[in-house]
gemmi code that builds the backbone of each chain (N, CA, C; Angstrom):
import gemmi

chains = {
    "A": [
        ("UNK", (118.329, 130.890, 70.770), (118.370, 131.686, 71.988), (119.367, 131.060, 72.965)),
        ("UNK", (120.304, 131.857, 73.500), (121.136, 131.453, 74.345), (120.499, 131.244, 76.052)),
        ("UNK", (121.268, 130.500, 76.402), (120.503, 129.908, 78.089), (120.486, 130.885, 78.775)),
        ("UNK", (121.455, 131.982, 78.892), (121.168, 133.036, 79.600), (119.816, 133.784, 79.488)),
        ("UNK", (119.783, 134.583, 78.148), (118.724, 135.023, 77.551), (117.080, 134.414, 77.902)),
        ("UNK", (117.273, 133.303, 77.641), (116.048, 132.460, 78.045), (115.799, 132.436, 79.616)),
        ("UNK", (116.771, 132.307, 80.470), (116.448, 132.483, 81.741), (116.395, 134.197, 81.977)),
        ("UNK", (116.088, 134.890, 81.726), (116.054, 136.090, 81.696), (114.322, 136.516, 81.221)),
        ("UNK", (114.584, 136.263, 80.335), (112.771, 136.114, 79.428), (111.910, 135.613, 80.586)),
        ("UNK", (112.275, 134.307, 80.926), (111.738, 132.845, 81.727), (111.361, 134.254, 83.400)),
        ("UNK", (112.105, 134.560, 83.660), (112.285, 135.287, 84.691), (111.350, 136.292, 84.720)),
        ("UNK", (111.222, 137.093, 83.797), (110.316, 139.004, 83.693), (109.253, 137.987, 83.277)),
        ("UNK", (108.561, 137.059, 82.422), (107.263, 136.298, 82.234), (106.381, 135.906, 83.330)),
        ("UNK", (107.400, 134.979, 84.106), (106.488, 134.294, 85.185), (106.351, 135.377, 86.184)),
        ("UNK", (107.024, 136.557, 86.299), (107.104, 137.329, 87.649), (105.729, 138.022, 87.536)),
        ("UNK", (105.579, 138.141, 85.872), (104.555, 139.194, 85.406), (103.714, 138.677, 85.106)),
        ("UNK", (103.501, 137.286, 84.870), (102.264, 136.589, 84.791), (101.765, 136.247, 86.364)),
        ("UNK", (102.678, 136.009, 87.251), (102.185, 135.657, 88.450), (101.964, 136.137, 89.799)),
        ("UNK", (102.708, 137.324, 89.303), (102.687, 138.433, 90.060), (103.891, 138.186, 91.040)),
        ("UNK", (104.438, 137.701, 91.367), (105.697, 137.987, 92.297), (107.067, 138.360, 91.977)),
        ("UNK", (107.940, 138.713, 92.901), (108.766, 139.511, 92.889), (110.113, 138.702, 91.862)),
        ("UNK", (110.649, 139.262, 91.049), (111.585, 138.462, 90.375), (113.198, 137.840, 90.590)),
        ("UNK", (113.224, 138.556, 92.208), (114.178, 138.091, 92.753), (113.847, 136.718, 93.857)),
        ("UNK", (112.151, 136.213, 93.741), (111.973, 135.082, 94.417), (112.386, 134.004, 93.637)),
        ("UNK", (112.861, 134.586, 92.115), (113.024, 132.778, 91.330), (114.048, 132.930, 91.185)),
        ("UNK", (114.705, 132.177, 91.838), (115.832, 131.712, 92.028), (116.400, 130.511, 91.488)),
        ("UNK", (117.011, 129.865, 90.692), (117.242, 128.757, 90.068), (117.341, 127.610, 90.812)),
        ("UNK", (117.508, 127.505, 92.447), (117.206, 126.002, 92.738), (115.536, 126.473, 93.902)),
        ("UNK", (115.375, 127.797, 93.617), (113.564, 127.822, 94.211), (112.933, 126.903, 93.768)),
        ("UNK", (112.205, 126.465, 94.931), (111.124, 125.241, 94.160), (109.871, 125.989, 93.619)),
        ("UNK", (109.506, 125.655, 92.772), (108.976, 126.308, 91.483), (106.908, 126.328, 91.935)),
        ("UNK", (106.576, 125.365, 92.692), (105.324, 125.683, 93.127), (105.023, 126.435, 94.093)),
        ("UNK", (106.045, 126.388, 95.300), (106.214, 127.251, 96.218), (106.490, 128.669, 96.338)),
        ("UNK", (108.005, 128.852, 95.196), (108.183, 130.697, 95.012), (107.102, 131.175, 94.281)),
        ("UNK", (106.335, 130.180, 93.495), (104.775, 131.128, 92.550), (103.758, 131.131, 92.939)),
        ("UNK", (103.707, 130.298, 94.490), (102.494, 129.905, 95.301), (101.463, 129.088, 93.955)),
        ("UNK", (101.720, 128.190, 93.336), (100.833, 127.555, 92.364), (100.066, 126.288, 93.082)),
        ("UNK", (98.713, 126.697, 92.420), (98.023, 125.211, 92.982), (97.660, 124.435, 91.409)),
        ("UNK", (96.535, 123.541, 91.508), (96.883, 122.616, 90.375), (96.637, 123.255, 89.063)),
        ("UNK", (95.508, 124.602, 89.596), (94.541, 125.052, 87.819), (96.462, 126.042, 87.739)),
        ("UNK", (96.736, 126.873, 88.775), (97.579, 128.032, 88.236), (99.184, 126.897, 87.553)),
        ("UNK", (99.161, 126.275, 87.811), (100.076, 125.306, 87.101), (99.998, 124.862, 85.749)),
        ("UNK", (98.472, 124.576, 85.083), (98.074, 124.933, 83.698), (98.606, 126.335, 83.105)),
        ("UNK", (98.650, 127.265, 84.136), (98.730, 128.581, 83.572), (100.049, 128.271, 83.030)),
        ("UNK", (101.103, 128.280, 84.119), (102.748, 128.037, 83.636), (103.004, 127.395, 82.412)),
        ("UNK", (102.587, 125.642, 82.393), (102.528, 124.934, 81.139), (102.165, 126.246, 80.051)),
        ("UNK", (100.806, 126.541, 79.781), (100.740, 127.054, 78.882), (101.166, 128.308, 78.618)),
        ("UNK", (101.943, 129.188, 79.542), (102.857, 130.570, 78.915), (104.158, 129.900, 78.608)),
        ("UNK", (104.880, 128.671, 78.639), (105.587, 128.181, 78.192), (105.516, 127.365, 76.985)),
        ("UNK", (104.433, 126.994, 76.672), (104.175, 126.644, 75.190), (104.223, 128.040, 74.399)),
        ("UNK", (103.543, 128.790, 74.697), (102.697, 130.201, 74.057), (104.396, 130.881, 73.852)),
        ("UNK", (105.310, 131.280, 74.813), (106.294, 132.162, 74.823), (107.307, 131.239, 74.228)),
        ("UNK", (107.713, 129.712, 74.233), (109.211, 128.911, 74.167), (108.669, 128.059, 72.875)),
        ("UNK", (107.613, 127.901, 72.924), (107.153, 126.902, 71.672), (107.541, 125.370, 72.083)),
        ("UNK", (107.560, 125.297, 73.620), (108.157, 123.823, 74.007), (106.493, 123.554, 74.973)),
        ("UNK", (106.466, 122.158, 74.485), (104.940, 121.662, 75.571), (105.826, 120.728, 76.832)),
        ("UNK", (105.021, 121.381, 77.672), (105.769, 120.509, 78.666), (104.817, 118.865, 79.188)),
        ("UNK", (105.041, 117.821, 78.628), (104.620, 116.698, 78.718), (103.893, 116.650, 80.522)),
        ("UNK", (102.620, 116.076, 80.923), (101.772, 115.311, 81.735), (103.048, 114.830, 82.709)),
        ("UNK", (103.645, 113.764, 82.087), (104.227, 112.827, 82.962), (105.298, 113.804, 83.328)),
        ("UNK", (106.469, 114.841, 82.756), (107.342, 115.150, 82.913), (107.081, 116.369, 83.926)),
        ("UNK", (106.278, 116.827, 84.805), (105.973, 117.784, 85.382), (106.747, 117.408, 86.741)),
        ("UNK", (106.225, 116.038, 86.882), (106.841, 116.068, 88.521), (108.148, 115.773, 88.470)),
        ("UNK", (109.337, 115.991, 87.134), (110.659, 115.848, 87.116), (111.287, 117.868, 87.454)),
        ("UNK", (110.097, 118.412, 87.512), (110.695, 119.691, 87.525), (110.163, 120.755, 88.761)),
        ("UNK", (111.074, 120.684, 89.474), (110.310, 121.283, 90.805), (111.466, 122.721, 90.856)),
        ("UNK", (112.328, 122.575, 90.071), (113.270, 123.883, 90.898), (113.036, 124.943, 89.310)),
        ("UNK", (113.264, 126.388, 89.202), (113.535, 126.970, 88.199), (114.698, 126.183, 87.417)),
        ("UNK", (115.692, 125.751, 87.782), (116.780, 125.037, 87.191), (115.976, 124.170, 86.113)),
        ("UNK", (115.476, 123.499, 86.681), (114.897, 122.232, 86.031), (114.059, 122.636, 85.377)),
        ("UNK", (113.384, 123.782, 85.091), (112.382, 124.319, 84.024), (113.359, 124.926, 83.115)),
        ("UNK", (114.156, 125.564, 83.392), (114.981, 126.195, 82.151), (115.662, 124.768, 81.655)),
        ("UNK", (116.399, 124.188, 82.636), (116.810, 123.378, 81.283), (115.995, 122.201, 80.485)),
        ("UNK", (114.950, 122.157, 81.512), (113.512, 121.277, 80.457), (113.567, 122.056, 78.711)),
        ("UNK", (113.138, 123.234, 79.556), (112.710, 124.383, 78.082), (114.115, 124.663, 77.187)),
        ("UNK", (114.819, 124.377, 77.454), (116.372, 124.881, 76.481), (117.213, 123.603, 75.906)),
        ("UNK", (116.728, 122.273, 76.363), (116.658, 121.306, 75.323), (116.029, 120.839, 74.259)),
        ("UNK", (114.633, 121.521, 74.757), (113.164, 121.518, 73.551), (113.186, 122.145, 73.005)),
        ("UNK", (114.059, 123.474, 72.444), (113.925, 124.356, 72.350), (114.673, 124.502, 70.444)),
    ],
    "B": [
        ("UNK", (93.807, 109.703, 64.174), (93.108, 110.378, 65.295), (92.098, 110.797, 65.401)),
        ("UNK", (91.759, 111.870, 65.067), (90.415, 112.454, 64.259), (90.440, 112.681, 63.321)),
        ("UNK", (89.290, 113.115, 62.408), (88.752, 113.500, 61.351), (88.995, 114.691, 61.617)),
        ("UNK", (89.903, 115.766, 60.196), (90.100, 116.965, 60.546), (88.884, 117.810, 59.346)),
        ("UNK", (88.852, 118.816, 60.038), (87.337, 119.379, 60.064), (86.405, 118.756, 59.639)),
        ("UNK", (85.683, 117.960, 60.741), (84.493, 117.563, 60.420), (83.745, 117.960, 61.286)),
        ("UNK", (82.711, 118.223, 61.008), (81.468, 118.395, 61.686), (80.498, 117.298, 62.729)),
        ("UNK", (80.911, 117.513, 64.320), (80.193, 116.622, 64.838), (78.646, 116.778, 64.966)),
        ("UNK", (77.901, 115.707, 65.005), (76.561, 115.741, 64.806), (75.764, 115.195, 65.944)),
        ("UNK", (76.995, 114.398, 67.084), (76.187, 114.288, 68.450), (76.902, 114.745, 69.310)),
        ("UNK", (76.562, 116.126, 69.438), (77.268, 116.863, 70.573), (76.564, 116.363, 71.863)),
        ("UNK", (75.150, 116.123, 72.144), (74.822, 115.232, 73.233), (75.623, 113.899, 73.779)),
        ("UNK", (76.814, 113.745, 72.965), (77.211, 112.670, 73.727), (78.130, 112.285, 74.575)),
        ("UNK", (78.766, 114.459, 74.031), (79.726, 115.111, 74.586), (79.647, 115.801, 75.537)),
        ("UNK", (78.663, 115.994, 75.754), (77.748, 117.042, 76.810), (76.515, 116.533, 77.572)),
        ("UNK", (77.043, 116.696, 78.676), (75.580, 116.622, 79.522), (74.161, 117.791, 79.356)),
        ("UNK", (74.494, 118.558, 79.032), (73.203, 119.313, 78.650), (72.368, 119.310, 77.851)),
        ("UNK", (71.277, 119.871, 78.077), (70.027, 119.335, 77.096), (69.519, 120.619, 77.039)),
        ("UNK", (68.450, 120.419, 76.124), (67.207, 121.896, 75.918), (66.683, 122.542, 76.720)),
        ("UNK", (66.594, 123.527, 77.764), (67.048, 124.686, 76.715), (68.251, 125.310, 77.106)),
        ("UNK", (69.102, 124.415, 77.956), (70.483, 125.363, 78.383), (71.728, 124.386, 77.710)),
        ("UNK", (71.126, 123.674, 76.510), (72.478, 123.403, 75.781), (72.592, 124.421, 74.989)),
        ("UNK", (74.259, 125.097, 74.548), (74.624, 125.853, 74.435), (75.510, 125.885, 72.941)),
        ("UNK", (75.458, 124.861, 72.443), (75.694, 124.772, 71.036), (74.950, 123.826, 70.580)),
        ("UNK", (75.056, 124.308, 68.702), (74.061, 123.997, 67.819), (75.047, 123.002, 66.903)),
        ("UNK", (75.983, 123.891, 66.415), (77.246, 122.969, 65.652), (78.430, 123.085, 66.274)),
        ("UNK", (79.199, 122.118, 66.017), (80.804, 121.527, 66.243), (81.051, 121.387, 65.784)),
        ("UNK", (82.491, 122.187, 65.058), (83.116, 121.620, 63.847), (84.598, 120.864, 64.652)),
        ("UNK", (85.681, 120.053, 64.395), (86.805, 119.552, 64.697), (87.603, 120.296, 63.388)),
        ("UNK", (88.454, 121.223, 63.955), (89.307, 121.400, 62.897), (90.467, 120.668, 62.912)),
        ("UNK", (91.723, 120.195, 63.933), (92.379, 119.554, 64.487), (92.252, 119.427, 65.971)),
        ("UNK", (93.435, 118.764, 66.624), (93.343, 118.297, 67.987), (93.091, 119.246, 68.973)),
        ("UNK", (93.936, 120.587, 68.548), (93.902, 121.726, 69.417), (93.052, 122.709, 68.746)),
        ("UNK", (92.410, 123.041, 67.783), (91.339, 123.633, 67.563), (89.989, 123.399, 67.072)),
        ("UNK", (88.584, 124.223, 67.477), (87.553, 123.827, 66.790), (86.664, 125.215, 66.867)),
        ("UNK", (85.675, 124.664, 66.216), (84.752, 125.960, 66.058), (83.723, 125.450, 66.578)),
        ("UNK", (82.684, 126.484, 66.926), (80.795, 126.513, 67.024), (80.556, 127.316, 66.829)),
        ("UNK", (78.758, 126.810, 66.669), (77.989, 127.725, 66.899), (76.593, 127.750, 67.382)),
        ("UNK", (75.985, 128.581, 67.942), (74.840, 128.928, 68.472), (73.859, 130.114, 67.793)),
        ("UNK", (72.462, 129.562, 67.621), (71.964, 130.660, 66.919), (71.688, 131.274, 68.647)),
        ("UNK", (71.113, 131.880, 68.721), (70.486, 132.517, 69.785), (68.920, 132.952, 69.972)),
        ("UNK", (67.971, 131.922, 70.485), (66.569, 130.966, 70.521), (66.068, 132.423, 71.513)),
        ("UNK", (64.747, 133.096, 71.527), (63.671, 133.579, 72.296), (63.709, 132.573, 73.628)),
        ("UNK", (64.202, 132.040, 73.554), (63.650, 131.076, 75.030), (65.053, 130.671, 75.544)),
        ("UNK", (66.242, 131.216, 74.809), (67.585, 130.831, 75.659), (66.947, 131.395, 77.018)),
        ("UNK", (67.389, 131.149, 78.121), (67.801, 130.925, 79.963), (68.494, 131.736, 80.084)),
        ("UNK", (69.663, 132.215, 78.674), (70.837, 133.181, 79.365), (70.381, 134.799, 79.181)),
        ("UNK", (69.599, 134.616, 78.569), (69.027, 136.323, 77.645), (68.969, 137.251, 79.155)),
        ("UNK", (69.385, 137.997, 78.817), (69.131, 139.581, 79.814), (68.111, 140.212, 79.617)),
        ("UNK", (67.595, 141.311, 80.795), (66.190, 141.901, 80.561), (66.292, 142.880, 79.045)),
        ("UNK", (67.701, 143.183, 78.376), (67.247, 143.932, 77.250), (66.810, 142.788, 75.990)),
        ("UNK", (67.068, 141.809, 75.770), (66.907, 140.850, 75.374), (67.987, 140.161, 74.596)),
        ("UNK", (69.295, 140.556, 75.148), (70.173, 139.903, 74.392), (70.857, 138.867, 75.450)),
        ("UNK", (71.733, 138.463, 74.656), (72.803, 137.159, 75.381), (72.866, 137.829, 76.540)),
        ("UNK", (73.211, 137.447, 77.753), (74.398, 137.587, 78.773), (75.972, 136.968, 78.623)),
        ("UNK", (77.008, 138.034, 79.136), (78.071, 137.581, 79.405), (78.072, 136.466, 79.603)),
        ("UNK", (77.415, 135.736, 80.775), (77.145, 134.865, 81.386), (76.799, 133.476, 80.203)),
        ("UNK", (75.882, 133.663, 79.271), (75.238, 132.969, 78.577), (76.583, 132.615, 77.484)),
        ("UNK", (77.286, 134.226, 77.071), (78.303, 133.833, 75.639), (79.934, 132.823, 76.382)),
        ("UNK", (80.196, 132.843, 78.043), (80.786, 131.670, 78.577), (80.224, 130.760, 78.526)),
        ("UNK", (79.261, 130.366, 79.152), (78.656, 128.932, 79.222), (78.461, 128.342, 77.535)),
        ("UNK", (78.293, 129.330, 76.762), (78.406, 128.773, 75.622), (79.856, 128.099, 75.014)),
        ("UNK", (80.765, 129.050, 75.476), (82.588, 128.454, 75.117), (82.855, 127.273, 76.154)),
        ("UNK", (82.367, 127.011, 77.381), (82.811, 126.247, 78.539), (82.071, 125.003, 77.638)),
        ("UNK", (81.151, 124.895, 76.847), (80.478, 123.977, 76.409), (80.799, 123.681, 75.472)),
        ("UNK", (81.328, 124.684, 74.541), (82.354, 124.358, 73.389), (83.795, 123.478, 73.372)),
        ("UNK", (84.455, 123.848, 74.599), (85.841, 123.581, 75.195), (85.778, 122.147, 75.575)),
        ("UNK", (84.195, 122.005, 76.535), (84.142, 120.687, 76.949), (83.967, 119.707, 75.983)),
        ("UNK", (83.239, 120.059, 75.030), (82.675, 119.011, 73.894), (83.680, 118.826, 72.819)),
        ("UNK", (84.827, 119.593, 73.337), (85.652, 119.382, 72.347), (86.836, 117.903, 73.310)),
        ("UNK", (87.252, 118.513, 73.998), (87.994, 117.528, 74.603), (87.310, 116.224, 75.152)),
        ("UNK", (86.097, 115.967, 75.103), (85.481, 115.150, 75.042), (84.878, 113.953, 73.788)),
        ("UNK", (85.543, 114.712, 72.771), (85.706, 114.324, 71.039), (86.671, 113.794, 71.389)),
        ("UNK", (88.072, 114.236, 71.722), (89.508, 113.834, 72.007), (89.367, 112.551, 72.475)),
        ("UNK", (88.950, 112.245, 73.434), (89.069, 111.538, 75.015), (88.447, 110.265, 74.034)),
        ("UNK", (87.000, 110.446, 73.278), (86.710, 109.349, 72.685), (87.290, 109.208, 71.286)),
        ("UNK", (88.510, 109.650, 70.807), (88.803, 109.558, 69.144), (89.632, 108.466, 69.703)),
        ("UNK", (90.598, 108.837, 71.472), (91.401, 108.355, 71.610), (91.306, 106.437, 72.741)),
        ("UNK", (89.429, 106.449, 72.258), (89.016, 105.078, 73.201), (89.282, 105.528, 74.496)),
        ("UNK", (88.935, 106.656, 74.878), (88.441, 106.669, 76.464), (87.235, 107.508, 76.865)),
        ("UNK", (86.885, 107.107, 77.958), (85.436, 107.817, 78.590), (85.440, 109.251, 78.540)),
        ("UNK", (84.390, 109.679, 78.002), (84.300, 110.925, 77.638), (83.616, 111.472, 79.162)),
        ("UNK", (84.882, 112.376, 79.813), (84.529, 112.995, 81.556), (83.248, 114.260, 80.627)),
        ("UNK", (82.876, 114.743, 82.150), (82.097, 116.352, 82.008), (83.142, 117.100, 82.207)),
        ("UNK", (82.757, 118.796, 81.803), (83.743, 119.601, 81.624), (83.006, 120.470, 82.637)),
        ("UNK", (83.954, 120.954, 83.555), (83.338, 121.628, 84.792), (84.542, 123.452, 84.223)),
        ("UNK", (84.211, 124.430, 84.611), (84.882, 125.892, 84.726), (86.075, 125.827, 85.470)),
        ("UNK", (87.044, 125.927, 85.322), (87.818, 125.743, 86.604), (87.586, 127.191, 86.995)),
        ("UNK", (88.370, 128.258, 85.708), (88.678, 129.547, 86.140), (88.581, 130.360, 84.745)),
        ("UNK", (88.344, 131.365, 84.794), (88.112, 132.688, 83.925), (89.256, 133.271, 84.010)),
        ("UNK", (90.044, 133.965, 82.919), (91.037, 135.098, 83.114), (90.979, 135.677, 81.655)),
        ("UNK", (91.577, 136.850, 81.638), (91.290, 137.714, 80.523), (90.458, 138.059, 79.966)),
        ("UNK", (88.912, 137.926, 80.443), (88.002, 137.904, 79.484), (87.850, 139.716, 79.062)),
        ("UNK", (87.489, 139.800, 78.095), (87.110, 141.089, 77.889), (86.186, 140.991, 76.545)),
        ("UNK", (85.078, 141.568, 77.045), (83.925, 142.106, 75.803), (84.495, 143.105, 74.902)),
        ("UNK", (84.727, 142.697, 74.108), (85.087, 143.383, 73.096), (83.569, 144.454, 71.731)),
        ("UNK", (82.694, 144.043, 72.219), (81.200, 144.529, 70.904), (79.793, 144.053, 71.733)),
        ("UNK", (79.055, 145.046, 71.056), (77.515, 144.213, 71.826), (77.476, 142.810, 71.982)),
        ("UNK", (76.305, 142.789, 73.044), (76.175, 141.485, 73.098), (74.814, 140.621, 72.508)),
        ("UNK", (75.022, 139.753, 71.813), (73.875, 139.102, 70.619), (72.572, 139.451, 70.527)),
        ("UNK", (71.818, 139.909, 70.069), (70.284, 139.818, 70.158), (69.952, 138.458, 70.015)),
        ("UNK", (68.632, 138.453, 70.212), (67.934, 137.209, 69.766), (67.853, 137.038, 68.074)),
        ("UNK", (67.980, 135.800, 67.300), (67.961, 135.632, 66.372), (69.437, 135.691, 65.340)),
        ("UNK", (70.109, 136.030, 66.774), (71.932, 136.464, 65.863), (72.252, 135.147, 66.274)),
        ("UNK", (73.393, 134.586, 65.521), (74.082, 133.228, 65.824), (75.826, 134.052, 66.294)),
        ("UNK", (75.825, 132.779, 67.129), (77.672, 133.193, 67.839), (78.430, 132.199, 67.255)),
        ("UNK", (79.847, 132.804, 66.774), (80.628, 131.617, 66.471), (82.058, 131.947, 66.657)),
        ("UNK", (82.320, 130.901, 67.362), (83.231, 130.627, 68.667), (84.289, 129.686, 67.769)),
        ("UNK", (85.692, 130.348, 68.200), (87.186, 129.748, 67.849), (87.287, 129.090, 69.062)),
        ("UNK", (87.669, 127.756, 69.508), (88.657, 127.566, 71.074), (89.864, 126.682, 70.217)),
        ("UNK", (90.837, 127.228, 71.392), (92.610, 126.586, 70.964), (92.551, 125.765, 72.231)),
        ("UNK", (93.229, 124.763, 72.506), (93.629, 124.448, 73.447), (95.517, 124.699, 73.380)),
        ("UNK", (95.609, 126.099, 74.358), (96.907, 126.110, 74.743), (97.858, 125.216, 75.152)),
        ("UNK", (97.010, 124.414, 76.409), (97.996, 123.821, 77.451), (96.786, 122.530, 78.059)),
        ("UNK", (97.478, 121.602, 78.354), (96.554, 120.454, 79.239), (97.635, 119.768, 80.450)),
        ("UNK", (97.183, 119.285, 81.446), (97.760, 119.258, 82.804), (96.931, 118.094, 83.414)),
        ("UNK", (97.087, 116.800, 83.031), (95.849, 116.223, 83.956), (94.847, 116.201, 83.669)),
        ("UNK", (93.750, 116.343, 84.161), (92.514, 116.584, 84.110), (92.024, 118.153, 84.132)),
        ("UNK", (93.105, 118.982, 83.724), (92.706, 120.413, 83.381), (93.345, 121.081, 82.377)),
        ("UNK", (92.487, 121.790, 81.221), (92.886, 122.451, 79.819), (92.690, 123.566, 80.256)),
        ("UNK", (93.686, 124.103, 79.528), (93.826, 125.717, 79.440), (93.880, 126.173, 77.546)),
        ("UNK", (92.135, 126.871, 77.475), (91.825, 127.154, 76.553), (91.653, 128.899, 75.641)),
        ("UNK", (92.221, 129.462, 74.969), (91.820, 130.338, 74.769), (90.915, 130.439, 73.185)),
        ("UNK", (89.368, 131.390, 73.420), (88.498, 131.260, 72.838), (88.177, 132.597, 72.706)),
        ("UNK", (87.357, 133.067, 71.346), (87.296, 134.295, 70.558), (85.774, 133.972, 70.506)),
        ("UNK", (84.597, 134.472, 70.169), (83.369, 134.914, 69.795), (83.214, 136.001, 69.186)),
        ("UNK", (82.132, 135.341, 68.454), (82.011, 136.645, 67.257), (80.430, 136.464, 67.023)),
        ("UNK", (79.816, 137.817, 66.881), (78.209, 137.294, 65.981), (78.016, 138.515, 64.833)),
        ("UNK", (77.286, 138.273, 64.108), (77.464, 139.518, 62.898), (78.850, 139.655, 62.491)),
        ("UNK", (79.711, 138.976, 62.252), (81.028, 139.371, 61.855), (81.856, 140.294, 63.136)),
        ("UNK", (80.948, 140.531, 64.113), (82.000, 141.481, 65.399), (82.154, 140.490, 66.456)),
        ("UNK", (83.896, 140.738, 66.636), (84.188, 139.991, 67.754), (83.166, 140.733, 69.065)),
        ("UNK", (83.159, 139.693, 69.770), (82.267, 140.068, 70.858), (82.735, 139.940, 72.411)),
        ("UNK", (83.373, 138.561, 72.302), (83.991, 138.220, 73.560), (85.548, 137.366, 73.047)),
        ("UNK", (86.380, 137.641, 74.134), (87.435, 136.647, 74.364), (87.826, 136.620, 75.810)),
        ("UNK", (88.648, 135.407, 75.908), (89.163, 135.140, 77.197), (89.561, 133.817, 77.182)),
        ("UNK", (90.256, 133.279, 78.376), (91.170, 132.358, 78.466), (90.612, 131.604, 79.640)),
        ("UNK", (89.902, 130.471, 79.425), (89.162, 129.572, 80.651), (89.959, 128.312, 80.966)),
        ("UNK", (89.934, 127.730, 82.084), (90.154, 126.859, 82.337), (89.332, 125.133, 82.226)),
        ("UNK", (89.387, 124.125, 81.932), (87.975, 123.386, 81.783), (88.733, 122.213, 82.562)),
        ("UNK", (88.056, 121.708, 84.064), (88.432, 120.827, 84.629), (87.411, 119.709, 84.324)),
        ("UNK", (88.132, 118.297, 84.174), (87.342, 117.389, 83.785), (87.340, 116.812, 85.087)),
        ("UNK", (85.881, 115.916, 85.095), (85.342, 115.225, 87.014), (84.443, 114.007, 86.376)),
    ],
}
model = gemmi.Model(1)
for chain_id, residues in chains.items():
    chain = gemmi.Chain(chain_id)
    for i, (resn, *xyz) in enumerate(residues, 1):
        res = gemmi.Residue()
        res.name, res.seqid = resn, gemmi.SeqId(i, " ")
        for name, pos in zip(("N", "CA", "C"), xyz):
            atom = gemmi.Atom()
            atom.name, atom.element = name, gemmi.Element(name[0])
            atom.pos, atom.b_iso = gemmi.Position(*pos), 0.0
            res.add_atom(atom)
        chain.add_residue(res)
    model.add_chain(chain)
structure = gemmi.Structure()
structure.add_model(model)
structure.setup_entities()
């Protein structure tokens, strides 16, 4: 899957899993804030990103990813 | 790591609950992220409804107890203190078939999707008589 593509997918998923608008994720949006996530809805993310990318996103490596940027390219090196 | 499918035999050690609102009978470990149970369903379950079958209510607390006792297998395969498993959150659930009479046994798939800390994100299937009955996607915060 090409990086575009994946940020595209990445994009219509979380809007529709989380309900907000898909022009709030923005690639340097900070990623708890544009999804309003607290700690359980943050499990949610991890796991539609295992479930949809087939990539687990590691415990420790969470607090390296605060912007959409940094989740796509987490997920498109694991990938 | 673990023993893959084996059958645990002290789920009390995984669970704080006792008779009559413990909520499984067997535990199987199939691997890390999946396992099975089951529950027959006792005249004197706590969860039974006035028609006399399970409650909704009763066929969760049965998976929240499944989910917990599973990651609580984990926690000690891996030499650490086995926490309690508290609900965080419910989503997707949907009844899919009646719900158990007395004397039917339930038997319950859980995956663990996703883990975060001290919170799993599990999705779990029930079935009794061969009909799925319930699914849904819980959260299990450990405290």
């Amino acid at each position: 899957m090409e990086k575009e593509e994946l940020i595209k997918k990445m994009v219509a998923i979380l809007s529709d899993e989380f309900e907000v608008d898909a022009e709030v994720i923005q690639p340097e949006a900070n990623i708890k804030e544009a999804m309003h996530l607290d700690s359980l809805s943050l499990v949610d993310m991890v796991g539609l990103v295992n479930e949809e990318f087939g990539v687990e996103i590691k415990t420790p490596d969470l607090p390296t990813i605060k912007t959409f940027s940094d989740l796509y390219d987490y997920v498109f090196t694991r990938m | 790591m673990y023993s893959p499918a084996c059958k645990v035999t002290d789920i009390a050690s995984l669970i704080p609950q006792r008779s009559p609102i413990m909520m499984v009978d067997d535990y199987v470990i199939e691997d890390e992220l999946n396992c099975r149970s089951e529950l027959a369903v006792g005249a004197d379950n706590m969860f039974l409804d006035e028609s006399g079958c399970l409650s909704v209510e009763g066929v969760l607390e049965h998976i929240a107890q499944t989910a917990a006792a599973h990651i609580g297998y984990l926690h000690r395969q891996a030499g650490e203190t086995v926490t309690l498993g508290y609900i965080g959150d419910i989503k997707r659930c949907a009844v899919t078939g009646p719900l158990p009479a007395v004397g039917m046994t339930l038997h319950t798939h859980v995956t663990v999707i996703s883990h975060v800390g001290d919170i799993s994100l599990v999705s779990a299937e029930t079935s009794a008589e061969n009909n799925p009955i319930l699914n849904c996607r819980m959260k299990v915060a450990e405290g």
